[in-house]
N, C-alpha and C positions, 0 to 999 in steps of 0.2 A: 504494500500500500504506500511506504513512502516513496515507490518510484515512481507514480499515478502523479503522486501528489509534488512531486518537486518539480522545479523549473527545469529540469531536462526534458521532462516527457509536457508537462502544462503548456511551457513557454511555444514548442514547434502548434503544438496545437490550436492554441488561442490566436495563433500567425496565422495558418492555415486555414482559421475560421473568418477572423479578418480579412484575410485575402478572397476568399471566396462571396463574403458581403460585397466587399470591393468591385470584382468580376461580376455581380449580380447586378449592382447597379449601375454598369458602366454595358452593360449588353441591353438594359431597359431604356437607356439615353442613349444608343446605337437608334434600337427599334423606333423609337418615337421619331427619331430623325429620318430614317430609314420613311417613316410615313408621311412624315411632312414632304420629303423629296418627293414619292407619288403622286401625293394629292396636288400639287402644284402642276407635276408633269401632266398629270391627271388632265386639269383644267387648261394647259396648255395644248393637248389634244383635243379636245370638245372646241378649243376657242379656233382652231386651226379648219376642225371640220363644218363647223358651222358657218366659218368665213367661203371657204371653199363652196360649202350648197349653196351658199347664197348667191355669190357669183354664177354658176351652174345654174339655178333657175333663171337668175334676172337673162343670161345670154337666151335662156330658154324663150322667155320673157320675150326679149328683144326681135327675136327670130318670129316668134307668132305675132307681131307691129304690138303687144301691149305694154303698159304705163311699167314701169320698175317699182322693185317691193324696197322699203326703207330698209336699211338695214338696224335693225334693233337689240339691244346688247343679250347676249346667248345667255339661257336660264342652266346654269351647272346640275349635271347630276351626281348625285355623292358618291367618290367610291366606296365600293363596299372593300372592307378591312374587315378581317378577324381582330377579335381583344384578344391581349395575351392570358394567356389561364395564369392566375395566381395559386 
């Protein structure tokens, strides 16, 4: 019992424990970043396709002699993301 209990065997351990809180919460500040980068790229697809249809109909538009459509600012859809299981 006093080898449990002295700082040879405690000290690596309580490190070890330390470290791994550490890695835990540096993989959850990864993830979250990791989402914000999608949801941005996210929205920068939707804003790219929805520039592109528009264009696409208005020539559509132009071809059949009618009036052009306003362009109106694009309504995002969320991605969907899993939460992390705690």
């Amino acid at each position: 019992m006093d080898y449990v209990t002295s700082p040879i065997c405690k000290t690596p351990l309580e490190e070890a424990i330390s470290q791994a809180d550490h890695a835990q919460k540096n993989l959850f500040k990864e993830m979250e970043q990791h989402k914000r980068d999608w949801i941005e790229r996210y929205k920068i697809y939707q804003t790219i396709h929805y520039d592109v249809s528009h264009v696409r109909d208005n020539v559509g538009r132009v071809l059949e002699g009618k009036e052009l459509l306003k362009l109106e600012k694009p309504k995002y859809e969320p991605l969907a993301l899993p939460s992390p299981k705690e």
